[in-house]
C-alpha positions as CSV (number, residue, x, y, z in Angstrom):
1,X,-21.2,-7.4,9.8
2,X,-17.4,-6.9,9.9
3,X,-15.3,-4.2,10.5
4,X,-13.5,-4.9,6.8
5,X,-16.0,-4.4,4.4
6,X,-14.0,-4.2,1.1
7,X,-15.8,-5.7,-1.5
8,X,-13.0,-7.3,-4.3
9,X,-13.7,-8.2,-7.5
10,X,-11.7,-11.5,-8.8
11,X,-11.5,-12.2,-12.8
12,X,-10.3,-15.3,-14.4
13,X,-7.7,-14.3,-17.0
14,X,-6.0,-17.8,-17.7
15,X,-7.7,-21.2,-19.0
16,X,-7.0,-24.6,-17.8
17,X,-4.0,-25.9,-19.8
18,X,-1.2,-26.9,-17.0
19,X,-2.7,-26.0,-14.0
20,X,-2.2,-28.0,-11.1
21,X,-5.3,-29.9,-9.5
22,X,-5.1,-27.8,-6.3
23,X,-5.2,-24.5,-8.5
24,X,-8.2,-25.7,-10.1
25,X,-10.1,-27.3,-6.8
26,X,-9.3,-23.7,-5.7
27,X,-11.0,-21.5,-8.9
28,X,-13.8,-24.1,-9.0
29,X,-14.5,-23.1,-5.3
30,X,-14.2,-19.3,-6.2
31,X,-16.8,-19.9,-9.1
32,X,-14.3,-19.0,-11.8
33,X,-15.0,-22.0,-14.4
34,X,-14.1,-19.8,-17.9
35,X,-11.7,-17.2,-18.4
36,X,-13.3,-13.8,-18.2
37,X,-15.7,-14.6,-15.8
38,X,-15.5,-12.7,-12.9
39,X,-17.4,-12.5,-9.4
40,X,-17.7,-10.6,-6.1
41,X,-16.4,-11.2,-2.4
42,X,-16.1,-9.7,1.0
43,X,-12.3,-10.0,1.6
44,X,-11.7,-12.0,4.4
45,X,-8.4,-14.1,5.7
46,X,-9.7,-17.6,3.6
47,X,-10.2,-15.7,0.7
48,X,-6.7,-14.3,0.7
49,X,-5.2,-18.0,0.7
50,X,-7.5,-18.8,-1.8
51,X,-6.3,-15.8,-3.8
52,X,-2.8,-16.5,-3.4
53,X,-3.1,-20.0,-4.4
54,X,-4.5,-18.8,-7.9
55,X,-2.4,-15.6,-8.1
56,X,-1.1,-17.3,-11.4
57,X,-4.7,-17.3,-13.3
58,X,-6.8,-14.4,-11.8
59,X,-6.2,-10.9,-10.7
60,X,-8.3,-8.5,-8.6
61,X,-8.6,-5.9,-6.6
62,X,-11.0,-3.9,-4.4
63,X,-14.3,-2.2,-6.7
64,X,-16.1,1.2,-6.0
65,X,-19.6,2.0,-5.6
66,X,-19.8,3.2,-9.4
67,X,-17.9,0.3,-11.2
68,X,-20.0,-2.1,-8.8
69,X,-23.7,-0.6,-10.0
70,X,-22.2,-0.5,-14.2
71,X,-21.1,-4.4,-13.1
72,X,-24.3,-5.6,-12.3
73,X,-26.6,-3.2,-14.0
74,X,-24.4,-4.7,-17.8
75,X,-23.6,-8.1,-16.8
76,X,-25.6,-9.0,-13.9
77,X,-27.7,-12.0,-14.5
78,X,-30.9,-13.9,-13.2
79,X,-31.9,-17.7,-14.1
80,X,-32.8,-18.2,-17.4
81,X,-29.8,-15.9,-18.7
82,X,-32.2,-12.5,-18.1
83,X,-31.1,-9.2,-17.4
84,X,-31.3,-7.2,-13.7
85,X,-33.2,-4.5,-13.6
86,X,-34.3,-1.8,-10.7
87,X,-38.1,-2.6,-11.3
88,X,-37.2,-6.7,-10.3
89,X,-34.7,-5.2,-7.4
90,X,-37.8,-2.9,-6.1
91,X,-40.4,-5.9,-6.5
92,X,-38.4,-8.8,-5.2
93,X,-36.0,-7.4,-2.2
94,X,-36.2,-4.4,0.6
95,X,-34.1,-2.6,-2.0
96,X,-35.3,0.4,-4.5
97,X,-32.6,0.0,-7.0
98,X,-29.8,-1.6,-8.3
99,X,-28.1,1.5,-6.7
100,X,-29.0,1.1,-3.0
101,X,-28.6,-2.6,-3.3
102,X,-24.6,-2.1,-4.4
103,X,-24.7,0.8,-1.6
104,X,-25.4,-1.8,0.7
105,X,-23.3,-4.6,-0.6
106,X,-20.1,-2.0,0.0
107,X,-21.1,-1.7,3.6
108,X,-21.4,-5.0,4.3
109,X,-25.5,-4.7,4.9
110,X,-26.5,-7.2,1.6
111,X,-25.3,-10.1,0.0
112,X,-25.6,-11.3,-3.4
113,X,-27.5,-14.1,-2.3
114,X,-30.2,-11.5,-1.2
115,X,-31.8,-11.1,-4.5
116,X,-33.8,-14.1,-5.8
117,X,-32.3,-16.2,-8.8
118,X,-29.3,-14.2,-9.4
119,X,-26.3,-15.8,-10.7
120,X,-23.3,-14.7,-9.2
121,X,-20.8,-14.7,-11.9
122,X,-20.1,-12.5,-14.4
123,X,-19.4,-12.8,-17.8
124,X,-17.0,-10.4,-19.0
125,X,-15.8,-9.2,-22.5
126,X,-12.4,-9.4,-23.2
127,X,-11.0,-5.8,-22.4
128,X,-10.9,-3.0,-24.9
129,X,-7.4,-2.3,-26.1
130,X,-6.3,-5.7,-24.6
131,X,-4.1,-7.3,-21.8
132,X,-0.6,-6.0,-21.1
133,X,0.9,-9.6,-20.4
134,X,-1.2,-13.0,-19.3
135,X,2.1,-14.0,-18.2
136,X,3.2,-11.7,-15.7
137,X,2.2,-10.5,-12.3
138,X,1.3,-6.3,-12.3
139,X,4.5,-5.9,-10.0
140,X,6.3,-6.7,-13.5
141,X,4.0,-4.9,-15.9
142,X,1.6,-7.9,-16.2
143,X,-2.1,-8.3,-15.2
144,X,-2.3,-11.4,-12.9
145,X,-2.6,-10.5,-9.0
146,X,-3.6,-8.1,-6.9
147,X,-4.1,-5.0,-8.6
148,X,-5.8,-3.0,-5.7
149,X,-7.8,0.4,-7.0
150,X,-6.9,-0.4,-10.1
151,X,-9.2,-3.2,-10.5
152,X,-12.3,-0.6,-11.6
153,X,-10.8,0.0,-14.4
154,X,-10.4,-3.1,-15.9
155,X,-13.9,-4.0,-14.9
156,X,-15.2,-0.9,-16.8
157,X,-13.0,-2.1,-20.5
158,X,-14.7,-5.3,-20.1
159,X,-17.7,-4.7,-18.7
């Protein structure tokens, strides 16, 4: 367990078109294959260089403990492309519900890897009411980059 717990959230917003083979050996590594697909680290220094090298096709941002449990209870899948539910959480890990399980995943006590057959990307709507710019970073009122507390929002329009 670390001392920096911050779970972040990374989504794909850009496709494939002109993107440099580094940029793509780098979203291929971070699981993001499809535009609004989105997963779930632990920050941690490799992550931030990973982050920075696809600044220009994902944004993120650090997720709470609400926007985390609506994430996986809506879009969290198992094998075979079925839904997550408490009773699978309470039969197949330590865990009573999909609530203590993203409890535990903030403090750095669970990974996602700790429940059986779950994929760990999600596949995300497009968000309600639309982007801003798929052009520009946030610093220049865009929506690629880091987006910090911010990020939960987004989640919750396209979750």
């Amino acid at each position: 367990m670390s001392e920096n717990n911050e779970m972040i959230v990374i989504v794909r917003l850009r496709g494939q078109a002109d993107t440099e083979h580094s940029v793509k050996k780098t979203l291929s590594l971070l699981r993001l294959h499809k535009v609004n697909h989105a997963v779930v680290f632990q920050k941690n220094p490799t992550l931030e260089g990973m982050l920075d090298k696809a600044k220009d096709r994902v944004t993120w941002g650090s997720v709470d403990k609400k926007t985390l449990i609506h994430l996986i209870k809506k879009r969290g899948e198992l094998t075979g492309r079925k839904k997550i539910t408490d009773a699978y959480i309470k039969k197949n890990t330590e865990f009573k519900s999909i609530s203590d399980f993203a409890k535990a995943l903030l403090e750095g006590n669970a990974k996602l890897t700790d429940i059986p057959e779950f994929r760990p990307v999600f596949r995300l709507s497009p968000p309600k009411k639309g982007f801003k710019s798929l052009k520009n970073p946030v610093t220049r009122n865009g929506d690629l980059g880091y987006r910090g507390e911010e990020m939960s929002k987004l989640i919750m329009r396209m979750a």
